[in-house]
Short mmCIF file of the C-alpha atoms (twelve columns), coordinates in Angstrom:
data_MODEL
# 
_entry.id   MODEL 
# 
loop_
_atom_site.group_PDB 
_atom_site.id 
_atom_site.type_symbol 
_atom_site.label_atom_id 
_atom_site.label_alt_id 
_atom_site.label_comp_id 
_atom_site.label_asym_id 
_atom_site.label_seq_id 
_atom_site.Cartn_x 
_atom_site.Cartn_y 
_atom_site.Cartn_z 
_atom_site.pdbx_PDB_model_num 
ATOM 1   C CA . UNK A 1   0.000   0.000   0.000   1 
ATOM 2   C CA . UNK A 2   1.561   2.920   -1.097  1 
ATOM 3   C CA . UNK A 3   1.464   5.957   1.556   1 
ATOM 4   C CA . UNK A 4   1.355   9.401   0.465   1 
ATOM 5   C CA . UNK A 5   3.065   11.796  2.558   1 
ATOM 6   C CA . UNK A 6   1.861   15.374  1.407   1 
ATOM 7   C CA . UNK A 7   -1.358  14.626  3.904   1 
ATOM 8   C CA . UNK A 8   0.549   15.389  7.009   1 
ATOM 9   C CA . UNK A 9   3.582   17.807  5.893   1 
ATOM 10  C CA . UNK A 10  1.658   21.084  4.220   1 
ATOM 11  C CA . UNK A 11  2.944   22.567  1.284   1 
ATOM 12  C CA . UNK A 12  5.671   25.076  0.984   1 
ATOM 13  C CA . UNK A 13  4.494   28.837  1.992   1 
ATOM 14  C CA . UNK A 14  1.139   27.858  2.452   1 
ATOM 15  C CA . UNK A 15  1.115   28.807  6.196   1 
ATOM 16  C CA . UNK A 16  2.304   32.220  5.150   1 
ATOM 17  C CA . UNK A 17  -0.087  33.320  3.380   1 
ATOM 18  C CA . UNK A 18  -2.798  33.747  5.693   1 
ATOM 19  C CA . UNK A 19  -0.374  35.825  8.154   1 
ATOM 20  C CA . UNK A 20  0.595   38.412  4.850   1 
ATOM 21  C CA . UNK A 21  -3.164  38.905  4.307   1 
ATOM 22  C CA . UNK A 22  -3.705  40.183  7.879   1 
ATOM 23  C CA . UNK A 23  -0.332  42.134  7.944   1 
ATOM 24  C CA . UNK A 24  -1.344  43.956  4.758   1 
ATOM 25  C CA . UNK A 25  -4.916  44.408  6.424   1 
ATOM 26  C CA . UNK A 26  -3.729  46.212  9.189   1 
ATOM 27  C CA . UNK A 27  -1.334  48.264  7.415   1 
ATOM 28  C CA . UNK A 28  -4.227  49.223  4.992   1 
ATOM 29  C CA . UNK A 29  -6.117  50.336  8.097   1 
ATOM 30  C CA . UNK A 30  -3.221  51.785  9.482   1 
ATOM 31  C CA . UNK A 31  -2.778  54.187  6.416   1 
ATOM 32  C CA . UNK A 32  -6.009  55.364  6.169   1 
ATOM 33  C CA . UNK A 33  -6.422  56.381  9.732   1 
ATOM 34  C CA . UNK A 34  -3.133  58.274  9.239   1 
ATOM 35  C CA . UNK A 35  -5.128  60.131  6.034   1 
ATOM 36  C CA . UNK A 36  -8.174  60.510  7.869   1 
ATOM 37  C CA . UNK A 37  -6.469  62.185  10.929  1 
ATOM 38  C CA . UNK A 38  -4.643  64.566  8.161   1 
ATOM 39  C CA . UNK A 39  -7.732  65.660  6.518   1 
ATOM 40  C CA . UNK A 40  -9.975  66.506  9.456   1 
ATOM 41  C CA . UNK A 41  -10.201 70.530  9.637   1 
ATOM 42  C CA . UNK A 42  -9.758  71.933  12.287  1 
ATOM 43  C CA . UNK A 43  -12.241 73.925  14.925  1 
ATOM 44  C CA . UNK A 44  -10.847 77.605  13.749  1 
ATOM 45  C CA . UNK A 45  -10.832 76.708  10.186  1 
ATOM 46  C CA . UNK A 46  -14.758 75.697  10.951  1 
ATOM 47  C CA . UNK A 47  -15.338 78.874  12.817  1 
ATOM 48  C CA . UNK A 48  -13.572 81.483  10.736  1 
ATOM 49  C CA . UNK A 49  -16.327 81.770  8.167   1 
ATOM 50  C CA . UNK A 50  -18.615 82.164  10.771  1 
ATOM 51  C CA . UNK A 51  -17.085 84.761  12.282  1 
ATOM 52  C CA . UNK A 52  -16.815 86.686  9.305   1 
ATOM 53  C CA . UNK A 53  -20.252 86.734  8.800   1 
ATOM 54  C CA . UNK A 54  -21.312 87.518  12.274  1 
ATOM 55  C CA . UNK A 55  -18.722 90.627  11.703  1 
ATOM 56  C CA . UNK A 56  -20.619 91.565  8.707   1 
ATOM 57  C CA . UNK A 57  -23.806 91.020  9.894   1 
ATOM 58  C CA . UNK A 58  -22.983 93.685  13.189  1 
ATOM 59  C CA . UNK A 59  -21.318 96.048  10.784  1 
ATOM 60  C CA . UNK A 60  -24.575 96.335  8.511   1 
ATOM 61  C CA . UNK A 61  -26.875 96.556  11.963  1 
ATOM 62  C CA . UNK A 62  -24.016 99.753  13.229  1 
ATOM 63  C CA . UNK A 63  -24.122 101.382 9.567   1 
ATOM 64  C CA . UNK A 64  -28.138 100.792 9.495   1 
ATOM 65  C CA . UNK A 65  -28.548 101.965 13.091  1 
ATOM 66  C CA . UNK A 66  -26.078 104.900 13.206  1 
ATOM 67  C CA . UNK A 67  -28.084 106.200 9.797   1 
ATOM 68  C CA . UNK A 68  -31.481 105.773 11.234  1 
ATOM 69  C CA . UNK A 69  -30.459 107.817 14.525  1 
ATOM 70  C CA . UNK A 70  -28.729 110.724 11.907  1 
ATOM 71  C CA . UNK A 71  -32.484 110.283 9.819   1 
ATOM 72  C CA . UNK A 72  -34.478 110.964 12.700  1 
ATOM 73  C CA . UNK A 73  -32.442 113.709 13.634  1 
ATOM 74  C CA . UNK A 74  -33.094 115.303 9.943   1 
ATOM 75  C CA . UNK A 75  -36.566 114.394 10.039  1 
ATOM 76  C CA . UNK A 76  -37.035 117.570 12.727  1 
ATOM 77  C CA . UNK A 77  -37.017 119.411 9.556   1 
ATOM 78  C CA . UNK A 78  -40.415 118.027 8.722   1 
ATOM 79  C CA . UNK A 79  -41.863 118.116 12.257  1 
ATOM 80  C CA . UNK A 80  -41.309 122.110 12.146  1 
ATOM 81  C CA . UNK A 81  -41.183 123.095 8.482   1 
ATOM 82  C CA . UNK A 82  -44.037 125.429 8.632   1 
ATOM 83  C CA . UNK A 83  -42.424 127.430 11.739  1 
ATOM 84  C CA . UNK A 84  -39.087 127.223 9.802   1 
ATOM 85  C CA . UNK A 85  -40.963 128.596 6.453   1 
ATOM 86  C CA . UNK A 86  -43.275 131.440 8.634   1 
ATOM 87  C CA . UNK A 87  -40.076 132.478 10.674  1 
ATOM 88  C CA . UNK A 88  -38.856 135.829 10.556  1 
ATOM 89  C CA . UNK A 89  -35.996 137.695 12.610  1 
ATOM 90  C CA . UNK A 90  -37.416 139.610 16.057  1 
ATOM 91  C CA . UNK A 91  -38.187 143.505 14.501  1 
ATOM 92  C CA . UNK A 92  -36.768 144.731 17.788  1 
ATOM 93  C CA . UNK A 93  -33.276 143.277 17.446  1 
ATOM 94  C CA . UNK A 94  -33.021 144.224 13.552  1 
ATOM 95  C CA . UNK A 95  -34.628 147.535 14.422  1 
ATOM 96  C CA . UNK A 96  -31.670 148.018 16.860  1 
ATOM 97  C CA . UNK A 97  -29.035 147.471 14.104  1 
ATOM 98  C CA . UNK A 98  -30.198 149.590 11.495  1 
ATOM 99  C CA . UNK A 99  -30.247 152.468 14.118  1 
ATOM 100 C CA . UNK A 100 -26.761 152.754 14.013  1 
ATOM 101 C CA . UNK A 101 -26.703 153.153 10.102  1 
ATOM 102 C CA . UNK A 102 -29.819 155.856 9.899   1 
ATOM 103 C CA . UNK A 103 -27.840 157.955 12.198  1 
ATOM 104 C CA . UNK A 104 -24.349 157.702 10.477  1 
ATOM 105 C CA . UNK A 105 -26.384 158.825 7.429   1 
ATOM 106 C CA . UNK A 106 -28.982 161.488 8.337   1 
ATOM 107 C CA . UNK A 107 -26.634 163.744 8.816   1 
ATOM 108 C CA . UNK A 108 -24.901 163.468 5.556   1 
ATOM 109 C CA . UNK A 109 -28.110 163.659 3.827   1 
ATOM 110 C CA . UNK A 110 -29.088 166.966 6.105   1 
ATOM 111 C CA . UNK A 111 -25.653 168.956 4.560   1 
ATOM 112 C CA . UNK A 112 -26.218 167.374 1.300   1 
ATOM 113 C CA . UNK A 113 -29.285 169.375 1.101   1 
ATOM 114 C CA . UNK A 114 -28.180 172.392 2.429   1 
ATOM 115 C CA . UNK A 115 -25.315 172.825 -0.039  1 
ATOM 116 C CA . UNK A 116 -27.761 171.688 -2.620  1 
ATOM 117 C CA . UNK A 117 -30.390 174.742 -1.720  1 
ATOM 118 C CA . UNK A 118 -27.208 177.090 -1.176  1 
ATOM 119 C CA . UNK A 119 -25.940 176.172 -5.157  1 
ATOM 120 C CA . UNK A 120 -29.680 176.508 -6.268  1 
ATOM 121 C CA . UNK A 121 -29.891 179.918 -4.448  1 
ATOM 122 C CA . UNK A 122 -26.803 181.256 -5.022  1 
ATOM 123 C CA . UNK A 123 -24.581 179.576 -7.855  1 
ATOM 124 C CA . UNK A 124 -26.356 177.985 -10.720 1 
ATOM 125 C CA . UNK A 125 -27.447 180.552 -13.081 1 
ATOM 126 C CA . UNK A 126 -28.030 178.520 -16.116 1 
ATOM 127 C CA . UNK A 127 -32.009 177.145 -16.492 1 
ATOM 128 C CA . UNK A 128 -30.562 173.083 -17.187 1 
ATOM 129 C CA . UNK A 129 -28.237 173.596 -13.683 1 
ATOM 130 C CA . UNK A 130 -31.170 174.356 -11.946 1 
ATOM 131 C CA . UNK A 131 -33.019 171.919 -13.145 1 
ATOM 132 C CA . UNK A 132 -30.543 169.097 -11.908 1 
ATOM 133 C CA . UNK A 133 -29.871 170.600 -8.797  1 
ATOM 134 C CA . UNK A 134 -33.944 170.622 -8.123  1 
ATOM 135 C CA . UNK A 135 -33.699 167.104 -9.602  1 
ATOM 136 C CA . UNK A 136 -30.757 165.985 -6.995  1 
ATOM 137 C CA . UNK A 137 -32.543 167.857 -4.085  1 
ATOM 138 C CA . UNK A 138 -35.807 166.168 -4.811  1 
ATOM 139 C CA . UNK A 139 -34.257 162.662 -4.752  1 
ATOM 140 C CA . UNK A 140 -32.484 163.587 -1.502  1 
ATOM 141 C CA . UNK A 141 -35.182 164.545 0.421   1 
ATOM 142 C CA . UNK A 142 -37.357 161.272 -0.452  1 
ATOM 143 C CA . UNK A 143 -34.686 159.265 0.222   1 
ATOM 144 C CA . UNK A 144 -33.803 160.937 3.418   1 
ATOM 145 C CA . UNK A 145 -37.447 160.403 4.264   1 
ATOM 146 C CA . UNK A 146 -37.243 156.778 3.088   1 
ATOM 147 C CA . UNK A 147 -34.361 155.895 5.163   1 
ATOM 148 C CA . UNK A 148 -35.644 157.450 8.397   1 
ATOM 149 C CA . UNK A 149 -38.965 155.194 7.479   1 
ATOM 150 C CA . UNK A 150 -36.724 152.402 6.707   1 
ATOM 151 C CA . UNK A 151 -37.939 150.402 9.764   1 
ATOM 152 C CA . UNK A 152 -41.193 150.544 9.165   1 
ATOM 153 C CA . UNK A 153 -40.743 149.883 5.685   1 
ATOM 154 C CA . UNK A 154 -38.995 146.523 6.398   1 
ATOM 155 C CA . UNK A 155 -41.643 145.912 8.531   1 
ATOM 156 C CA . UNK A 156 -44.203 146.113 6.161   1 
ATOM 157 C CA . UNK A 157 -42.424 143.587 3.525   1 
ATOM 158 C CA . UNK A 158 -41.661 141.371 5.927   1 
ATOM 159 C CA . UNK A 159 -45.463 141.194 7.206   1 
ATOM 160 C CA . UNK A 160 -46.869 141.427 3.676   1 
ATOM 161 C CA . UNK A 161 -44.572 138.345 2.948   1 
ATOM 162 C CA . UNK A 162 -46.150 136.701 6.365   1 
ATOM 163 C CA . UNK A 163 -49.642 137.040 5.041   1 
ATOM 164 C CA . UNK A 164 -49.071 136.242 1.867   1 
ATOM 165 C CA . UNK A 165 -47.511 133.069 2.856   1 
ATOM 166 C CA . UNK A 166 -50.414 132.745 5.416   1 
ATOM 167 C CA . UNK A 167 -53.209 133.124 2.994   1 
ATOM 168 C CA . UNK A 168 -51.659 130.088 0.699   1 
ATOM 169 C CA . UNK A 169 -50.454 127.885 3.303   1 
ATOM 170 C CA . UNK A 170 -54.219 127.860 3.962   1 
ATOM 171 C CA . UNK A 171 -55.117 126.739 0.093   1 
ATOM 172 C CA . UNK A 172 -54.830 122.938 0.829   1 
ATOM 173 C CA . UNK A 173 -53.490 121.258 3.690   1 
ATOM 174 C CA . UNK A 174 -49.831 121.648 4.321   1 
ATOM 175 C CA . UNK A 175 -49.018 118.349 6.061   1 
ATOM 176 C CA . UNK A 176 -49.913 116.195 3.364   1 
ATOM 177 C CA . UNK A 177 -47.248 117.790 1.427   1 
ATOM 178 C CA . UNK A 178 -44.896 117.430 4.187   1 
ATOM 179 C CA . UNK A 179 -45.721 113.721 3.951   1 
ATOM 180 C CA . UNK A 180 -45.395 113.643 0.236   1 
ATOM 181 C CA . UNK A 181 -41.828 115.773 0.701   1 
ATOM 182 C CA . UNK A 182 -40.779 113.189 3.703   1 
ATOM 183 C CA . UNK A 183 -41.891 110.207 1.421   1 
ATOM 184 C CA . UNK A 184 -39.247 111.059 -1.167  1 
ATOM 185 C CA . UNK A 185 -36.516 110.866 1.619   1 
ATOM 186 C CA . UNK A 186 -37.767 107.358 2.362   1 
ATOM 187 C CA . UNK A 187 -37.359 105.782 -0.592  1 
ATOM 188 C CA . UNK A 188 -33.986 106.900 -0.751  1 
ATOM 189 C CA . UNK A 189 -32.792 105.347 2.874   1 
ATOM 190 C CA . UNK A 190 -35.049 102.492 2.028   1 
ATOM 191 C CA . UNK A 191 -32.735 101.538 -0.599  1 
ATOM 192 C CA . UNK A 192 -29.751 102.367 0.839   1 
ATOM 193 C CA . UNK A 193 -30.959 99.611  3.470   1 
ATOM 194 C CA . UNK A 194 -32.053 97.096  0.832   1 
ATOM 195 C CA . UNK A 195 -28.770 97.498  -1.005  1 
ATOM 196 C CA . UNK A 196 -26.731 97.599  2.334   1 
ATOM 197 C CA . UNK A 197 -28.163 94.394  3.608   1 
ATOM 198 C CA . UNK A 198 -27.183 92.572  0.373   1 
ATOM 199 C CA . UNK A 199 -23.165 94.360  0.558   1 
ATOM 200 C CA . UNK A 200 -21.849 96.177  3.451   1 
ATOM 201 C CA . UNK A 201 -20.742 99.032  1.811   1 
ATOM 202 C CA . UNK A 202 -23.559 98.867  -0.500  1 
ATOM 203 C CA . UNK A 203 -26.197 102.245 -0.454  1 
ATOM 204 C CA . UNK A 204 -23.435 104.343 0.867   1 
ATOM 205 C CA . UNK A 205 -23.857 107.000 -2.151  1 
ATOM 206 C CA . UNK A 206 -27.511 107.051 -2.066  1 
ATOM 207 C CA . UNK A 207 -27.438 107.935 1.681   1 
ATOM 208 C CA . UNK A 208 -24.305 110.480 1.574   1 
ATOM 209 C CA . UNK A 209 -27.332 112.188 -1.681  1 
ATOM 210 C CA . UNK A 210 -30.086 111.284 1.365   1 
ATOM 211 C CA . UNK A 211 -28.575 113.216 3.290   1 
ATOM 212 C CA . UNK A 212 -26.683 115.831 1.465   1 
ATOM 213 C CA . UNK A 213 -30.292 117.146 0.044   1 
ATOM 214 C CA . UNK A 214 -31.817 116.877 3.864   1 
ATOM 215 C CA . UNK A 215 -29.241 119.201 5.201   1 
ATOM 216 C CA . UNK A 216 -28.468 121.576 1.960   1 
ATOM 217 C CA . UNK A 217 -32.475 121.845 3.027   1 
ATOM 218 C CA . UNK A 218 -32.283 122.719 6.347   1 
ATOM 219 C CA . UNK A 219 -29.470 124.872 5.771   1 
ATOM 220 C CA . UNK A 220 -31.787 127.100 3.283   1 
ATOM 221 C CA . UNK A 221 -34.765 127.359 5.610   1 
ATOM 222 C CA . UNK A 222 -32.304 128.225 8.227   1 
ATOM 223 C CA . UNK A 223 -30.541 130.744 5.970   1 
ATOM 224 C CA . UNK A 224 -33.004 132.638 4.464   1 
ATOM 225 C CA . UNK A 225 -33.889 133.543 8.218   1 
ATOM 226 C CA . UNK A 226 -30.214 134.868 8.461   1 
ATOM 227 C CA . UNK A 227 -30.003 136.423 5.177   1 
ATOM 228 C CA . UNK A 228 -33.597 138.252 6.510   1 
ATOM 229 C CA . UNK A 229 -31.999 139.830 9.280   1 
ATOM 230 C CA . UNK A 230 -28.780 140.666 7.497   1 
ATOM 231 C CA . UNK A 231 -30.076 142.760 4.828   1 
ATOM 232 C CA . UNK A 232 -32.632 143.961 7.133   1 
ATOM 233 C CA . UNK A 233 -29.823 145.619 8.639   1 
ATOM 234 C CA . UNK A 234 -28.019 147.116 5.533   1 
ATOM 235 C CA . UNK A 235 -31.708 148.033 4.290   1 
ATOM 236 C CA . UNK A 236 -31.160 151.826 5.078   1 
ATOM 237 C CA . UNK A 237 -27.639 151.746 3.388   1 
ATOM 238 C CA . UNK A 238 -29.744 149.955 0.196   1 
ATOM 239 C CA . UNK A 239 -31.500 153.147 -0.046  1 
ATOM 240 C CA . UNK A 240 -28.927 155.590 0.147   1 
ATOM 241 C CA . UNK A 241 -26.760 153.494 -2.538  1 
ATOM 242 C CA . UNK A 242 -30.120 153.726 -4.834  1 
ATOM 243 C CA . UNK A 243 -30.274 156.974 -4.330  1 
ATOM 244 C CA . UNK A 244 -26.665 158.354 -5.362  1 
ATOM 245 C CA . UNK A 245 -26.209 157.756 -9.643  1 
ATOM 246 C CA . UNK A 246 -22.740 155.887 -9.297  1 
ATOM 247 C CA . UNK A 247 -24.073 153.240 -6.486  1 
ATOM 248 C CA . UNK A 248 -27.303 152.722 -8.215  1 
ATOM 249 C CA . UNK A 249 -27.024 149.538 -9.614  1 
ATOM 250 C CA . UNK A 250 -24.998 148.415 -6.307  1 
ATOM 251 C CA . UNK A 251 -28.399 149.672 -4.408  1 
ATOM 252 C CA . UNK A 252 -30.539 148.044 -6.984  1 
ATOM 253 C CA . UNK A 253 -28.975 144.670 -6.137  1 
ATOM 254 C CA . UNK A 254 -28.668 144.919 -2.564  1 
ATOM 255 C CA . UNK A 255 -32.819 145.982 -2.937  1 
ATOM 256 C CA . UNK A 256 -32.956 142.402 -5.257  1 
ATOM 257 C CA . UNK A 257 -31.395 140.274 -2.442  1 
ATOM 258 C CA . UNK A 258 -33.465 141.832 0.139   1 
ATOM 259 C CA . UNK A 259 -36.917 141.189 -1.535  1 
ATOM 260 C CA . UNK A 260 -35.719 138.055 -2.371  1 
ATOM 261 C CA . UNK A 261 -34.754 136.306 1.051   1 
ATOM 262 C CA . UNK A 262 -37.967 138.456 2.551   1 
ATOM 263 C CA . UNK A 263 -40.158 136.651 -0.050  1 
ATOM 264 C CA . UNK A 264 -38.768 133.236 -0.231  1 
ATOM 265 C CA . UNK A 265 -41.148 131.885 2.105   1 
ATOM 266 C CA . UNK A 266 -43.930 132.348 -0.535  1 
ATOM 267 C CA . UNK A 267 -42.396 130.553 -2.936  1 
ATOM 268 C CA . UNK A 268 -41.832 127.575 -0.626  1 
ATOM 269 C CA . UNK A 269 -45.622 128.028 0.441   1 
ATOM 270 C CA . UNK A 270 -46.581 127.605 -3.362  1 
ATOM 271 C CA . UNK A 271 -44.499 124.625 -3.833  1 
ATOM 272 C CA . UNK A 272 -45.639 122.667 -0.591  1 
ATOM 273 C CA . UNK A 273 -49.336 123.607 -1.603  1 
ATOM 274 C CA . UNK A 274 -48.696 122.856 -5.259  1 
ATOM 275 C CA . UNK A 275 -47.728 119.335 -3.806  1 
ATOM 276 C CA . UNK A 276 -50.221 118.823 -1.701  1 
ATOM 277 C CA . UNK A 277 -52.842 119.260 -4.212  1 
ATOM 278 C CA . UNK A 278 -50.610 117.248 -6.933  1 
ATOM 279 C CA . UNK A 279 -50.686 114.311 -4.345  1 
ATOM 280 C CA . UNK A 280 -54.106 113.859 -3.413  1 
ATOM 281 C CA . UNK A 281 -55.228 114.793 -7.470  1 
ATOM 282 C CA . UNK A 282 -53.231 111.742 -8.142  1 
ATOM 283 C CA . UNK A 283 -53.932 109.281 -5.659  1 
ATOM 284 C CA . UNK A 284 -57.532 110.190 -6.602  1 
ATOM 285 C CA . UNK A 285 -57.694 109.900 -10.307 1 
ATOM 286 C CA . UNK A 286 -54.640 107.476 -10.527 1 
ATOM 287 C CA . UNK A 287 -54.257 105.246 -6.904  1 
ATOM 288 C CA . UNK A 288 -52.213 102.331 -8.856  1 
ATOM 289 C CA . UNK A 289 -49.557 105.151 -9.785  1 
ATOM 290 C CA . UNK A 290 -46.188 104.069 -7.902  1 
ATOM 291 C CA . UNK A 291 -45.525 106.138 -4.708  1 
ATOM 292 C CA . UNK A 292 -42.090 106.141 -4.832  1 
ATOM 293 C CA . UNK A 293 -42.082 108.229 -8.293  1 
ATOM 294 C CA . UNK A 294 -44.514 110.840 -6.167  1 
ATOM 295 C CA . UNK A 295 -42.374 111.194 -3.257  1 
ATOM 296 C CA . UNK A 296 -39.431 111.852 -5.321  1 
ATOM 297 C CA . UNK A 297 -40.852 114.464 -7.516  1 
ATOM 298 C CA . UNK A 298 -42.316 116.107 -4.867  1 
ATOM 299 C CA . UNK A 299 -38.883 116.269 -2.405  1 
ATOM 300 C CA . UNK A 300 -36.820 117.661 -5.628  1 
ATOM 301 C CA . UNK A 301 -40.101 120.229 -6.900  1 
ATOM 302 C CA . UNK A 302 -39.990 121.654 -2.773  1 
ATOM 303 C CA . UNK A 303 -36.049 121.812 -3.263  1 
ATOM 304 C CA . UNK A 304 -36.560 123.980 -6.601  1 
ATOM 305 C CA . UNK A 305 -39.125 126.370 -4.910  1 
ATOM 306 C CA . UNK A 306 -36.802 128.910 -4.384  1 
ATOM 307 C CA . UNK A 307 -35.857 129.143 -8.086  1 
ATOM 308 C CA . UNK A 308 -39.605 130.629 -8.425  1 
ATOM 309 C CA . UNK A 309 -38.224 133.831 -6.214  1 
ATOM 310 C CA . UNK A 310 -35.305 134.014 -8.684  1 
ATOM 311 C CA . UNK A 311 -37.348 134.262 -11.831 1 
ATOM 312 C CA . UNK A 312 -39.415 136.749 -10.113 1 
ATOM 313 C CA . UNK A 313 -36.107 138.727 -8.850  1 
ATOM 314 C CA . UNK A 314 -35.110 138.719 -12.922 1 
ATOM 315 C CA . UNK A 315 -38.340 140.593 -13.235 1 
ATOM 316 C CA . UNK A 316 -38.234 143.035 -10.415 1 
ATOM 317 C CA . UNK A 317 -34.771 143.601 -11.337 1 
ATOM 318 C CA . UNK A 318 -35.499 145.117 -14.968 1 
ATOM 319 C CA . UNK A 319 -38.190 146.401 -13.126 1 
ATOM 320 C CA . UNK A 320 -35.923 148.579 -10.851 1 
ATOM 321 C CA . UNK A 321 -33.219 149.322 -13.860 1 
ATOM 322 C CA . UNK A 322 -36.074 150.453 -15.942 1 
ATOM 323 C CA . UNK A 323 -37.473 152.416 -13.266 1 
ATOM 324 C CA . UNK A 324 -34.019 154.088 -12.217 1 
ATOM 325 C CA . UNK A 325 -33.179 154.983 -16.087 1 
ATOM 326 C CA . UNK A 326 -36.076 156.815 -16.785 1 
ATOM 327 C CA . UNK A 327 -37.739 158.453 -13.863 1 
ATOM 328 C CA . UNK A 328 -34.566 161.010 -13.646 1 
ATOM 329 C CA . UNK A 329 -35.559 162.096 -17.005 1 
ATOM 330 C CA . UNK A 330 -38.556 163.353 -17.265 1 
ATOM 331 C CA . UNK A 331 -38.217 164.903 -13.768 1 
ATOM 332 C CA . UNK A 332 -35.168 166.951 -15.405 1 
ATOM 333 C CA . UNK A 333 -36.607 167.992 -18.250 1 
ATOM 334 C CA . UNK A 334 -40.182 168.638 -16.316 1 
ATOM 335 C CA . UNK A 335 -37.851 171.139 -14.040 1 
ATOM 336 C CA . UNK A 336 -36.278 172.275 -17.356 1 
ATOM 337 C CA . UNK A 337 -39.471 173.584 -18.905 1 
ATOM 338 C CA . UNK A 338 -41.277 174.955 -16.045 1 
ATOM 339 C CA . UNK A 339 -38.106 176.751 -15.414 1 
ATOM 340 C CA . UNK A 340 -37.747 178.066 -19.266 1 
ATOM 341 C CA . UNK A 341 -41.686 178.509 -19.355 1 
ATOM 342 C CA . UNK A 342 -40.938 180.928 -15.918 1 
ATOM 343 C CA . UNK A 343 -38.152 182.706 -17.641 1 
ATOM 344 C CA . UNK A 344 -40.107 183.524 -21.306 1 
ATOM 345 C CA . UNK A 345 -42.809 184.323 -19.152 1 
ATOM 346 C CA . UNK A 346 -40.965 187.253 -17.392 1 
ATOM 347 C CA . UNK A 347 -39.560 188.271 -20.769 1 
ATOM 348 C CA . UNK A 348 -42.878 188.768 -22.534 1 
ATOM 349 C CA . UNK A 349 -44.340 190.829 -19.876 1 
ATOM 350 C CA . UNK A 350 -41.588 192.733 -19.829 1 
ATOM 351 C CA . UNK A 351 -41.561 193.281 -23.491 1 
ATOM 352 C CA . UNK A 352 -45.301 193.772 -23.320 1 
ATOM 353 C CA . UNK A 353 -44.553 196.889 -20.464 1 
ATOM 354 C CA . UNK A 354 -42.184 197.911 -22.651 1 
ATOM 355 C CA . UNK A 355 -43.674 198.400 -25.746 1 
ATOM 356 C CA . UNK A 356 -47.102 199.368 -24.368 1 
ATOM 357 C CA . UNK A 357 -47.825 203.051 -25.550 1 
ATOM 358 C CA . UNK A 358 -47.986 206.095 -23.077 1 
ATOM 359 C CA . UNK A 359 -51.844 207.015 -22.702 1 
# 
C-alpha cells in the first residue's frame, strides 16, 4: 500500500499566506487612519467663516442703526417746516441794528441838502443847472425820508410776505405735502438699506445724496432767516446806494437780495401747496400710480421752490433798472421847462410893459 506523505507535511508557503493577508490588512487600516487624521479641519478653520459673517452682519446693523439715529435727527425738519418757512428775525433786534446806520447817514443827507439849496440859491445861473440841482434835491429829500422810514418799511415787507404766505399755506393742507416731501426721503434710505443688507458698503452713495439734500435743506430754511436779518440791517444803506447815480445799480442789487430772502417763504408756500394738491389729485384719479415716483418728484419740486423767487427777482430787477433809467428824465426835463416857461414868461411881460404906448 503505497502511503502518500503530502497529507501530514503542508505545502511550501502555504502557512504564510494567511499571516501576509492580515499584515497587509492592518497596514491598509493603518494608512487610512493616518489620512483621515490629516484631513480633518480643524475647529478655527470651521469657525472662521462664521465669524466673518457675524462681523458683517454687526457692521450692517451699526451702519443701518447709526443712519437711522442721523435720519431721525433730519426728520425735525419736517416736524417744524411750517415754523421754519413762517419764521422771521425779532423787529426789535433788527430795528436796533439799522439804528446805528440811519444815524451815520442822516446827517450826511441833512448837509447834502443844504449845499444843494445854497448852489440853487446862489450859484447855478443857467435854467438846465437848476433843473438838476432841483432834480438831486428832490431825490435827496425822499430818500432821506425813506431811510428814516426804513424800519417801518422793512416791517411792512416782511409782514406782507407773512400774510401772503399765510393766505396760501391755507389753500390745501400743508401736512400732506410734508408727507409727500418726507416720502421722497424714504425711498432713498429704504434703498440704501435694501442694497446695504445685500453688501456692506452697498447704499453708501444714495445715503451720503439722502442726506446731502436733507441738510443743503435745512441749511436754506435756516438761511433765508439769516439772510432776513442781514439785509434787514443794511436796508437803510440799500436806499442811500439807490439813491446816489454811481451806487445805483450796487443799491438796486442789494434791494434784489433783500426782496428776495424776505419773499422766499412764498415761494416755498406755493411749492408745498402745489404738492399737496398734486398728491391727493393723483392718488384720486390714478391710486395704482407708484408712490415712490410721487415722493421723489415732490422732495426735488420743494427743493426747486426757491428758483420761483429768482425768476421773479429777474423781473423786479429790470423792473428797478427800468425804473431808475427813466424816472430822472422826465423829472429833469419837467424842471427844465417849467423853469424856461418861468423865464419867457418874465420876458414877454416885460416886453409887453415895454412896448405898451404912453396914454
Amino acid at each position: 500500500m503505497i502511503r502518500s506523505y503530502n497529507t501530514e507535511k503542508p505545502a511550501k508557503g502555504g502557512g504564510l499566506k494567511p499571516l501576509a493577508l492580515v499584515i497587509a490588512l492592518l497596514l491598509f487600516v493603518n494608512l487610512s487612519v493616518v489620512q483621515v487624521s490629516a484631513a480633518k479641519p480643524k475647529a478655527s478653520d470651521l469657525l472662521k467663516p462664521l465669524a466673518d459673517e457675524a462681523f458683517k452682519l454687526a457692521w450692517k446693523v451699526g451702519i443701518i442703526t447709526m443712519a437711522a439715529d442721523v435720519r431721525d435727527f433730519f426728520y425735525s425738519l419736517y416736524d417744524n417746516m411750517l415754523l421754519l418757512i413762517l419764521a422771521n428775525p425779532p423787529m426789535n433786534a433788527v430795528r436796533g441794528f439799522m439804528g446805528f446806520f440811519i444815524n451815520m447817514l442822516q446827517p450826511f443827507y441833512i448837509l447834502a441838502i443844504i449845499l444843494l439849496g445854497f448852489q440853487l440859491i446862489f450859484i447855478s445861473s443857467s435854467p438846465e443847472e437848476r433843473a438838476e440841482i432841483k432834480t438831486l434835491f428832490g431825490w435827496f429829500l425822499a430818500s432821506l425820508m425813506l431811510i428814516s422810514l426804513s424800519p417801518y418799511l422793512l416791517l411792512l415787507l416782511m409782514d406782507i410776505s407773512m400774510m401772503l404766505t399765510t393766505l396760501i399755506l391755507g389753500i390745501a393742507d400743508p401736512n400732506l405735502g410734508i408727507h409727500a416731501i418726507k416720502g421722497g426721503t424714504d425711498v432713498l434710505f429704504n434703498t440704501f438699506e435694501v442694497l446695504n443688507w445685500i453688501h456692506m458698503t452697498g447704499g453708501v452713495e444714495i445715503l451720503v445724496l439722502n442726506f446731502g439734500l436733507l441738510l443743503l435743506l435745512y441749511f436754506m430754511l435756516i438761511l433765508r432767516y439769516l439772510m432776513v436779518g442781514f439785509w434787514g440791517i443794511l436796508f437803510p444803506v440799500t436806499i442811500f446806494l439807490y439813491s446816489i447815480e454811481p451806487f445805483r445799480d450796487m443799491g438796486r442789487d442789494m434791494f434784489t437780495q433783500t426782496i428776495m430772502w424776505i419773499f422766499m417763504q412764498v415761494a416755498w408756500a406755493i411749492g408745498l401747496i402745489a404738492i399737496a394738491v398734486s398728491f391727493a389729485g393723483i392718488q384720486e384719479i390714478y391710486p395704482q400710480f407708484p408712490l415712490m415716483y410721487i415722493y421723489l418728484a415732490s422732495f426735488f419740486l420743494f427743493f426747486a421752490s426757491p428758483m420761483i423767487m429768482l425768476g421773479i427777482m429777474d423781473w423786479l430787477s429790470l423792473g428797478l433798472y427800468l425804473f431808475g433809467t427813466v424816472a430822472p428824465e422826465p423829472m429833469s426835463e419837467g424842471a427844465g421847462y417849467v423853469e424856461d416857461s418861468a423865464i419867457s414868461r418874465d420876458l414877454v411881460e416885460e416886453e409887453e410893459v415895454v412896448i405898451k404906448p404912453i396914454s
